[in-house]
TORVEX-206093 format. One line per field, with one value per residue (C-alpha): residue number from 0; residue in one letter; chain; x, y, z. Coordinates in pm, 1 decimal, decimal comma, padded with zeros to 6 digits. Example, Ala and Ser with C-alpha at 12.3 -4.5 7.8 and 13.67 -1.06 7.14 Angstrom:
nr [0;1] .
rest [a;s] .
kette [A;A] .
px [01230,0;01367,0] .
py [-00450,0;-00106,0] .
pz [00780,0;00714,0] .
// end
This chain:
nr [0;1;2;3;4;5;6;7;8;9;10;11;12;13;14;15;16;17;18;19;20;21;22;23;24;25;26;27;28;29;30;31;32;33;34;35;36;37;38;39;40;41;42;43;44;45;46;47;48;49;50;51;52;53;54;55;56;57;58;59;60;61;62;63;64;65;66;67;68;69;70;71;72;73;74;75;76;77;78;79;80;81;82;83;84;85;86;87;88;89;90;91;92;93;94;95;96;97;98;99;100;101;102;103;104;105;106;107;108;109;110;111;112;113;114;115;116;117;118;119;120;121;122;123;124;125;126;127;128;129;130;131;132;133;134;135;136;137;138;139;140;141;142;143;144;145;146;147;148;149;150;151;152;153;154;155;156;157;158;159;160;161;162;163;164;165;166;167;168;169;170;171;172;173;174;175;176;177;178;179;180;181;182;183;184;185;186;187;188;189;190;191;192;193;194;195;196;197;198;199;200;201;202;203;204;205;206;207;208;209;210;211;212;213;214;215;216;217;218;219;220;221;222;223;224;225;226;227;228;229;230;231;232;233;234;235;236;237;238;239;240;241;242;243;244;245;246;247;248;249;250;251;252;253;254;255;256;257;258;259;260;261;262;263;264;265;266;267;268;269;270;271;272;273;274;275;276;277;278;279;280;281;282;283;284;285;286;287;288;289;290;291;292;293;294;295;296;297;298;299;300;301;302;303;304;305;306;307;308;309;310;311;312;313;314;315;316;317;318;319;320;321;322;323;324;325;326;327;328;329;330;331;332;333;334;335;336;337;338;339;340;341;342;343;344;345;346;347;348;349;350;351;352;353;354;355;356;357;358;359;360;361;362;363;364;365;366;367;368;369;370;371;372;373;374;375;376;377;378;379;380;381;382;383;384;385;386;387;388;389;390] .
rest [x;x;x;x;x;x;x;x;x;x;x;x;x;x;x;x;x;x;x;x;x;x;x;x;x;x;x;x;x;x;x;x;x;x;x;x;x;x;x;x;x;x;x;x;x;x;x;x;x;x;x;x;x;x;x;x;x;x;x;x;x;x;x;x;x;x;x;x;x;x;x;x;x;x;x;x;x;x;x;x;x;x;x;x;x;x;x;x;x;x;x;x;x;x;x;x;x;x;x;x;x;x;x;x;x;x;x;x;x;x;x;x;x;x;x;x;x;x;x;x;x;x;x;x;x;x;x;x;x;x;x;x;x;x;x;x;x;x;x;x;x;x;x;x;x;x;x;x;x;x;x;x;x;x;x;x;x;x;x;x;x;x;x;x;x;x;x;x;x;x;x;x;x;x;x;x;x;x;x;x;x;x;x;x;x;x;x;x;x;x;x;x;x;x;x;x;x;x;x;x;x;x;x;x;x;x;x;x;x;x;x;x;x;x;x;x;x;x;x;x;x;x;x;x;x;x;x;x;x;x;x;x;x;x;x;x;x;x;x;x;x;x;x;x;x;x;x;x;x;x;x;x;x;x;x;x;x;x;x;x;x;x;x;x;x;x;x;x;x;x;x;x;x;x;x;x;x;x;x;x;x;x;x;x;x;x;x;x;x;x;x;x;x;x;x;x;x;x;x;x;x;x;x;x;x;x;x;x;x;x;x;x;x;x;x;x;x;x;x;x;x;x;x;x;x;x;x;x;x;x;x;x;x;x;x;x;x;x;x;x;x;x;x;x;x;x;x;x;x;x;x;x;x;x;x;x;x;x;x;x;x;x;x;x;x;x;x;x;x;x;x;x;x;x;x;x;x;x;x;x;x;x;x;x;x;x;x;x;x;x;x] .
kette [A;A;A;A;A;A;A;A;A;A;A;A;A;A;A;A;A;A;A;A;A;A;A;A;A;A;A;A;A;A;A;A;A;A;A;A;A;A;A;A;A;A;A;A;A;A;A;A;A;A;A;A;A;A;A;A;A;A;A;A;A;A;A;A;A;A;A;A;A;A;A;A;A;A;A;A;A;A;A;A;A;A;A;A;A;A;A;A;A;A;A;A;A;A;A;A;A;A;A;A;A;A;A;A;A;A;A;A;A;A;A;A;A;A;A;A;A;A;A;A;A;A;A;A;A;A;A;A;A;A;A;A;A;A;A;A;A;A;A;A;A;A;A;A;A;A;A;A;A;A;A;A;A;A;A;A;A;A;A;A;A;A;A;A;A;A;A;A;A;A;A;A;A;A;A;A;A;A;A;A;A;A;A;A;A;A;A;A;A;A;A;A;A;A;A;A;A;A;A;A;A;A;A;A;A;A;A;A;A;A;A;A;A;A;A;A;A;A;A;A;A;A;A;A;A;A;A;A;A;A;A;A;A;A;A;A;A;A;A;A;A;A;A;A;A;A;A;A;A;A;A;A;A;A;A;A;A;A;A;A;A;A;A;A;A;A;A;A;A;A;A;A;A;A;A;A;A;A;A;A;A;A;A;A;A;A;A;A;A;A;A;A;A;A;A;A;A;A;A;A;A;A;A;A;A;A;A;A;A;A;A;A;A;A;A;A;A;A;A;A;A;A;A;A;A;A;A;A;A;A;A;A;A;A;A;A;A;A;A;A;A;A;A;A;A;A;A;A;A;A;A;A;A;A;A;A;A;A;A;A;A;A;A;A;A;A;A;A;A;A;A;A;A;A;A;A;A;A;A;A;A;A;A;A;A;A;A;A;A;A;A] .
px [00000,0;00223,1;00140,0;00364,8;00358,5;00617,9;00614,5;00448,9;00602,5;00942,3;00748,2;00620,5;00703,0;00977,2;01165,0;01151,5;01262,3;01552,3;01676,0;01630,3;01855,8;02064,1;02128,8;02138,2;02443,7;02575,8;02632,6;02776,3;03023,2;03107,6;03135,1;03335,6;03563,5;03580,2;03719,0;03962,9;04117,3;04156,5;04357,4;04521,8;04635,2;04783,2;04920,5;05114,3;05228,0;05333,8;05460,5;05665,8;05429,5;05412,0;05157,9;04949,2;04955,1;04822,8;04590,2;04448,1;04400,7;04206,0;03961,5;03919,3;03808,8;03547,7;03407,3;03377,1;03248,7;02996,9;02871,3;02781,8;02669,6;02404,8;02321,9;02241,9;02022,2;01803,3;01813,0;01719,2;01440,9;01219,4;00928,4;00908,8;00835,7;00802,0;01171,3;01267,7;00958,8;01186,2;01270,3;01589,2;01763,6;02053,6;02171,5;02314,7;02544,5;02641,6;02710,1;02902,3;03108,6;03197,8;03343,1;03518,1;03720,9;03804,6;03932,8;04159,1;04277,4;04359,3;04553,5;04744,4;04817,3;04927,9;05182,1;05309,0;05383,5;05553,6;05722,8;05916,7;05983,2;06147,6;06387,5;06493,4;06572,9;06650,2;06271,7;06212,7;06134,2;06114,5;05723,1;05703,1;05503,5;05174,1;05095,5;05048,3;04789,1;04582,3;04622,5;04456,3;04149,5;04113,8;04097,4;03861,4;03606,9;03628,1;03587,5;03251,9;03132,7;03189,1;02945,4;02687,4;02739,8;02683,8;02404,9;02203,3;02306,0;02217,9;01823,5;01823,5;01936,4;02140,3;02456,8;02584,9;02562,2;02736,2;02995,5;03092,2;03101,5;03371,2;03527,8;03522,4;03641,8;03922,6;04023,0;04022,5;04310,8;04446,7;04485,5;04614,6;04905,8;05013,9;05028,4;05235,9;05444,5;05485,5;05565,4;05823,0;05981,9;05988,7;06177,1;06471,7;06290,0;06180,3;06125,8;05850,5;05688,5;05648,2;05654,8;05324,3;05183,1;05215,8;05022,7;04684,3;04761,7;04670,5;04413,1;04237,1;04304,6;04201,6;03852,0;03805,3;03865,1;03651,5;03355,8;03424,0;03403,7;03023,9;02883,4;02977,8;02849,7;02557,4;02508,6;02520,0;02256,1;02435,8;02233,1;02171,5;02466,7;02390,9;02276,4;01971,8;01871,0;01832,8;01616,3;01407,8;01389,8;01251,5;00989,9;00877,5;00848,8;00655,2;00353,0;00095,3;00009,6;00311,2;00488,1;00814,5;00968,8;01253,7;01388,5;01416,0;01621,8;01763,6;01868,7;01988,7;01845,7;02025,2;01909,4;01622,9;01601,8;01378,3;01239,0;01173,5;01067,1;00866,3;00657,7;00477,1;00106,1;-00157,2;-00275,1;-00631,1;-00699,2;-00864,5;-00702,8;-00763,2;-00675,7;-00342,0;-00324,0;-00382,0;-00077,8;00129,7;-00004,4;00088,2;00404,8;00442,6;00364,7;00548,1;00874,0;00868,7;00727,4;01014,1;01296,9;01337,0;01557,9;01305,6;01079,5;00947,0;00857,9;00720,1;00543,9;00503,6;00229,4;00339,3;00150,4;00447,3;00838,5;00864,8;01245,3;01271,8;01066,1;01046,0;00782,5;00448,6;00498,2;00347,4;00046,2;-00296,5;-00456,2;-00786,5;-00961,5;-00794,2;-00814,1;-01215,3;-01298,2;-01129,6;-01342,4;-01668,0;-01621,5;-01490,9;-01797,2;-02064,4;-02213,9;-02288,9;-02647,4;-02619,5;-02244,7;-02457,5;-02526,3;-02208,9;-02187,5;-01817,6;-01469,1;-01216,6;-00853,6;-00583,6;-00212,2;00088,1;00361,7;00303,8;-00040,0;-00377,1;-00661,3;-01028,6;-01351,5;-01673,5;-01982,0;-02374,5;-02648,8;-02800,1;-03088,5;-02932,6;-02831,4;-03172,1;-02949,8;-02614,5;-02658,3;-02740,6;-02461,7;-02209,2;-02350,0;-02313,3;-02015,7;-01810,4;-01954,1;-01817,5;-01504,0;-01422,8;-01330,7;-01188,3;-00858,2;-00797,4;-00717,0;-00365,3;-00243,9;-00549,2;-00502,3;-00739,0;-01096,1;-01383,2;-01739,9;-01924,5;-02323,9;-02441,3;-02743,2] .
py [00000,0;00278,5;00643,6;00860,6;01289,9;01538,6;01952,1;02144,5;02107,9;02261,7;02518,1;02674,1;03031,2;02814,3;02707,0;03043,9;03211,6;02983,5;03058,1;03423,4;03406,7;03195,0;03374,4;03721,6;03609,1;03442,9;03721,6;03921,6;03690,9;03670,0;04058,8;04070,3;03748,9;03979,9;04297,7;04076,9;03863,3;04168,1;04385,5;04076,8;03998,1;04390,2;04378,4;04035,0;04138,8;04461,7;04363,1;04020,8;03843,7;03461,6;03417,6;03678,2;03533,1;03196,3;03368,3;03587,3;03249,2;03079,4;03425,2;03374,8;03023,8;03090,1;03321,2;02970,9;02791,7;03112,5;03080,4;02678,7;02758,0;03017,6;02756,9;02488,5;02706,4;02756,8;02415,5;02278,7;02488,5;02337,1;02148,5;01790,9;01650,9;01271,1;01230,1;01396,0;01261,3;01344,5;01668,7;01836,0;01880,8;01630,0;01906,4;02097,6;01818,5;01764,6;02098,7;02047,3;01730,3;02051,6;02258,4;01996,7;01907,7;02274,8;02331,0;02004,3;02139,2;02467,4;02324,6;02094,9;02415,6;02647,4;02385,8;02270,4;02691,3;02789,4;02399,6;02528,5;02886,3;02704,1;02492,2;02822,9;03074,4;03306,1;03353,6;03447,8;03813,8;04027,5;04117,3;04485,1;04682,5;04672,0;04359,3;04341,7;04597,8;04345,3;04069,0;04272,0;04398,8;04025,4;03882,0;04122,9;04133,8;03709,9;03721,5;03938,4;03733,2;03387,2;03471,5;03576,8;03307,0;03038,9;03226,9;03226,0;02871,2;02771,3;02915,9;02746,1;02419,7;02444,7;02218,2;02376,0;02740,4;02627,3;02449,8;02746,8;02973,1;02743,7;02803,3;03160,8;03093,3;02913,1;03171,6;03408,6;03204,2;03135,1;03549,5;03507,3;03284,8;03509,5;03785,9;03571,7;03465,3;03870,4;03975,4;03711,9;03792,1;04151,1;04092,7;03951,2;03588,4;03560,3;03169,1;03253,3;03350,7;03068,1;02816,4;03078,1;02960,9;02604,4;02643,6;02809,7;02485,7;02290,4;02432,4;02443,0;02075,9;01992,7;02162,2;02030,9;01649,8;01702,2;01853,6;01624,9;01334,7;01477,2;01497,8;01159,8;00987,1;01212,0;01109,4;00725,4;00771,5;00778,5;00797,0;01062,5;01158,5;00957,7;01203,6;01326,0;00907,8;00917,3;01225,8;01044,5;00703,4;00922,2;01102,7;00820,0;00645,0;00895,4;00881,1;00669,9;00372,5;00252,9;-00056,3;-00073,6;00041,4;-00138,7;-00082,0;00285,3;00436,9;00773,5;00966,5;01315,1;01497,4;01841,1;02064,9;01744,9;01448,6;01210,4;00897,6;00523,1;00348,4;00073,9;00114,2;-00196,7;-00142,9;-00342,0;-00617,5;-00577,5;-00228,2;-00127,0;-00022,2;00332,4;00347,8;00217,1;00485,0;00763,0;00635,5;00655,0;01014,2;01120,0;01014,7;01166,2;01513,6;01529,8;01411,2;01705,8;01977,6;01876,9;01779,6;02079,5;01901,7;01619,9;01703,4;01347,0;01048,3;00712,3;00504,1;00112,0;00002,0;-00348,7;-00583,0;-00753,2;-00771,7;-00819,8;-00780,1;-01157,7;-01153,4;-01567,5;-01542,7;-01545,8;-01580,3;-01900,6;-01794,0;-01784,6;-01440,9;-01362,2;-01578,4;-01862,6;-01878,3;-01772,2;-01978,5;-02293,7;-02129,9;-02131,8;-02514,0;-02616,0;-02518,5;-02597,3;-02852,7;-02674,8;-02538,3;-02152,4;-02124,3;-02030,3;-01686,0;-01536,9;-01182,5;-01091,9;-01339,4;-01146,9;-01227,1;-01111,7;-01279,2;-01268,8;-01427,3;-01773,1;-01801,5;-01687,8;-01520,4;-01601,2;-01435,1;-01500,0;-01243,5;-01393,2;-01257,6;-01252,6;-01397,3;-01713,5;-01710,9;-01651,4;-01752,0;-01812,4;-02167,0;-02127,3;-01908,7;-02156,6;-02435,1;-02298,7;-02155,2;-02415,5;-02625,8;-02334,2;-02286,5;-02658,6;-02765,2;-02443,8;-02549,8;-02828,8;-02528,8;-02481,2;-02169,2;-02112,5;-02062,9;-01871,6;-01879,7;-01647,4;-01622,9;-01306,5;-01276,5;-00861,5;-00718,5] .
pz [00000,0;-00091,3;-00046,4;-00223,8;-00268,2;-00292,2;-00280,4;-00481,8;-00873,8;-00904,4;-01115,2;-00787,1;-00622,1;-00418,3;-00690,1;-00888,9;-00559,2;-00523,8;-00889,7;-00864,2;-00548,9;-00681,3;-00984,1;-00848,7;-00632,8;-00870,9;-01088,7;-00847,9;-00760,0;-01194,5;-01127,7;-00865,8;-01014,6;-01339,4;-01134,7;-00963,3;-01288,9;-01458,7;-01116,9;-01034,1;-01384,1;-01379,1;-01099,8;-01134,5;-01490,2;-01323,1;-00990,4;-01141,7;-00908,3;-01006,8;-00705,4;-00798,8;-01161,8;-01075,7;-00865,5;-01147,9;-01355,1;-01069,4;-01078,3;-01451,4;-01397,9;-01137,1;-01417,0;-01605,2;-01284,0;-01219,1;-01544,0;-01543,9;-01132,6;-01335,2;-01572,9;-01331,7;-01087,4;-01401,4;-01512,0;-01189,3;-01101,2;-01464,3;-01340,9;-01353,6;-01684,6;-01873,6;-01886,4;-01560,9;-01302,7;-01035,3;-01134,3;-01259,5;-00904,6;-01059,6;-01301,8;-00990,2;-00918,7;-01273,0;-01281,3;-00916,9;-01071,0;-01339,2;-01086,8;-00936,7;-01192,6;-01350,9;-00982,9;-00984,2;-01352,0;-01234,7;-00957,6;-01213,3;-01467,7;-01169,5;-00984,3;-01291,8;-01419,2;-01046,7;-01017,0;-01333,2;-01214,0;-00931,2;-01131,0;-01321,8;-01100,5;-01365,6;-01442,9;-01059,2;-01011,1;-00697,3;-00720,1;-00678,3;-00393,3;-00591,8;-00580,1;-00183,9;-00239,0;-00525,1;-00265,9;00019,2;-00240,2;-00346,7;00046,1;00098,9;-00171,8;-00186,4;00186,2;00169,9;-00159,2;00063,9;00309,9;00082,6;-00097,5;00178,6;00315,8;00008,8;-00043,2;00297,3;00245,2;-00073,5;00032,7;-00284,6;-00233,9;-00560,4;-00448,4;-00093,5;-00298,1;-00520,6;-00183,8;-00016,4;-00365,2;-00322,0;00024,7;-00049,1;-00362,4;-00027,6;00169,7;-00203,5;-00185,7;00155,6;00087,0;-00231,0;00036,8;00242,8;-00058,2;-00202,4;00115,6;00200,2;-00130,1;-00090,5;00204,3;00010,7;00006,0;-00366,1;-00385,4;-00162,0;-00426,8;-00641,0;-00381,7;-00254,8;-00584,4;-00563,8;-00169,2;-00368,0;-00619,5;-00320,0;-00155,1;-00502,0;-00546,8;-00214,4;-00255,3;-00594,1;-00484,1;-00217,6;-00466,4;-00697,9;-00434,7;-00269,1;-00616,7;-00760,0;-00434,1;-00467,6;-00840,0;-00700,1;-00484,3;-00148,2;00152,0;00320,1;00653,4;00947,4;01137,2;00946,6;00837,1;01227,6;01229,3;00930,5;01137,8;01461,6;01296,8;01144,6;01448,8;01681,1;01394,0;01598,0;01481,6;01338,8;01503,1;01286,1;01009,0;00715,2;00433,5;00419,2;00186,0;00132,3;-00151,2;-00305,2;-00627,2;-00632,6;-00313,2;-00283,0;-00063,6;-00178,8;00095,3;00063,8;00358,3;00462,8;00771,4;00993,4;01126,5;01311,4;01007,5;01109,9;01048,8;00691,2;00379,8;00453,9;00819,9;00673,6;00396,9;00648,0;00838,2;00550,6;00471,5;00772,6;00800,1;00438,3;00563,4;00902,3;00717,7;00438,3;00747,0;00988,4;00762,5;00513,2;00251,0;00201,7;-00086,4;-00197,6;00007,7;-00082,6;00242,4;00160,3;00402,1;00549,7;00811,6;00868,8;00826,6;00472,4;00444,1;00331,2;00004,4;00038,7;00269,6;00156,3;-00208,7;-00237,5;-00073,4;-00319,5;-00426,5;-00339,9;-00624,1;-00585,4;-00228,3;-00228,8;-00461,4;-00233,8;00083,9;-00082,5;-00230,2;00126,2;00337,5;00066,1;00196,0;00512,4;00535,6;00524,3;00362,5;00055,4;00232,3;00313,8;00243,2;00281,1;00294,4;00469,9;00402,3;00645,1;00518,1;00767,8;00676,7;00533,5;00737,7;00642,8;00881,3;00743,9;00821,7;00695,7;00721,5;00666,7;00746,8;01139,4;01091,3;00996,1;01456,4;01598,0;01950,8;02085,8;02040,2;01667,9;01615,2;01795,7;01659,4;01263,5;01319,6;01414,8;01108,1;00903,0;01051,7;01111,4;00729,8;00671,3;00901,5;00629,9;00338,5;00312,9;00499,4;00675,7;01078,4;01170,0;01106,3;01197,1;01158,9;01260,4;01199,7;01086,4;01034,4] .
// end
């Protein structure tokens, strides 16, 4: 019995709101990236900076990285359509396995320059004056465009925009070190300088590996962190009525978390006092876990982890049928209403429903019923048998 919604359509004032966040940060940040390449470049040229160099060329690439983070914020927030029933959420982390590896690249290209300005130390400059001034511009407008970033991201619940503000965080220490590295060297240290270079090369690599790493578990369907599986498992539990739960998986589409669970209930309660269960349990999971925008609730009377048991047991017609020709030949059978079928496990609960005027007494009633329910014990699977008498 599974019971399955999600939030409203990804075409809803939510989803436009999170784009036009998204891309109105965004865009600053591929201003501000702009301003920077283009001083930094200047001032590296300028002021023989090699660290201030390689940190011009990672600016330039976050204009790259800004423009597929705009491109995956729109992409994203498209409503669901025939090809894409989930939604679009996984073009953010395609878009996120982008940015990782343009950062590990740029890592790659900016080790590789400064590893051979240190094995010719004829190309080594003393940067000038200048570019300590560039550095302390960039560490400043990266640090400011950071927090915006990850605030934005954070009301979003867009991993892609938090990803691309640690990227503006880490172009921020990346800044940092060339100050280090430009000062050193203006000091009468000039190695610092490229050896300043290869330190952003790390950071950059470290953040891109680590990017690159989320996003492909992310686009394998990787649960969800412990902590908030947990959170899922408790609210899931305090809904009343349910006895257990198995079988629940977790997933990530984009800023999304979509839910799979199976949850236990009483096996003699109706279809629809079983439904509401799972509709509840659907709507306190996407109230009280904002991430989780789609949840599918499999209705179980029973443990149904090992899919062996039960399968041989006969559907309703089959079984029915075998009822009815069973109890025949006992004065009344001919009446019954209503054959009620309750399966657990490999055992099957019977009632039968005929009319009350068929039990004008108790002793009537006792006396039929056990003639009923007497041959019904010799039908395979059958454990239980009742026989109830309505108006």
């Amino acid at each position: 019995m599974p019971a399955t919604a999600s939030r409203p359509e990804a075409g809803r004032p939510e989803a436009s709101d999170r784009y036009q966040a998204g891309r109105r940060v965004t865009l600053i940040a591929a201003g501000i990236n702009l301003f920077l390449a283009l001083i930094k470049f200047a001032g590296g040229i300028f002021a023989h900076s090699q660290a201030l160099i390689a940190d011009a060329i990672d600016s330039t690439a976050d204009l790259f990285s800004d423009m597929a983070v705009l491109y995956g914020a729109r992409q994203s927030a498209r409503a669901p359509d025939a090809k894409h029933p989930y939604g679009h959420g996984r073009i953010e982390t395609l878009v996120s396995v982008f940015l990782g590896g343009v950062l590990l690249a740029t890592a790659a290209g900016i080790s590789l320059h400064a590893a051979q300005r240190l094995l010719d130390p004829e190309q080594i400059l003393p940067p000038g004056p200048a570019a300590l001034a560039v550095a302390v511009v960039a560490i400043a407008l990266k640090e400011w465009i950071y927090r915006y970033t990850l605030r934005v991201g954070r009301e979003t619940r867009s991993r892609m925009l938090e990803a691309n503000a640690w990227h503006q965080r880490t172009d921020s220490i990346s800044s940092l070190v060339v100050l280090t590295g430009v000062g050193g060297s203006l000091l009468g240290m000039p190695y610092l300088d490229p050896v300043a270079a290869i330190g952003v090369s790390v950071l950059i690599a470290r953040v891109g590996w680590e990017l690159l790493w989320q996003s492909a578990s992310e686009l394998a369907d990787s649960a969800l962190a412990r902590e908030r599986v947990a959170a899922i498992r408790r609210t899931i539990r305090d809904v009343e009525g349910v006895h257990g739960l198995h079988m629940l998986r977790t997933r990530r589409a984009g800023p999304d978390a979509l839910v799979d669970v199976h949850v236990q209930v009483n096996p003699h309660i109706s279809v629809s006092e079983g439904h509401r269960i799972a509709e509840h349990i659907r709507e306190r999971l996407i109230r009280d876990l904002d991430e989780v925008s789609d949840v599918l609730v499999h209705i179980d009377t029973e443990d149904d982890q090992s899919f062996e048991r039960g399968r041989t047991l006969p559907l309703r017609a089959d079984l029915e049928r075998q009822i009815r020709g069973t109890i025949a030949d006992v004065p009344g059978a001919e009446q019954v209403r209503q054959v009620l079928l309750h399966y657990d496990a490999d055992r099957i609960g019977v009632e039968l429903h005929l009319p009350l005027e068929l039990a004008p007494d108790a002793a009537a009633a006792r006396s039929l019923a056990e003639r009923l329910k007497t041959p019904l014990y010799d039908v395979p699977h059958v454990v239980d048998v009742a026989v109830h008498f309505v108006i």
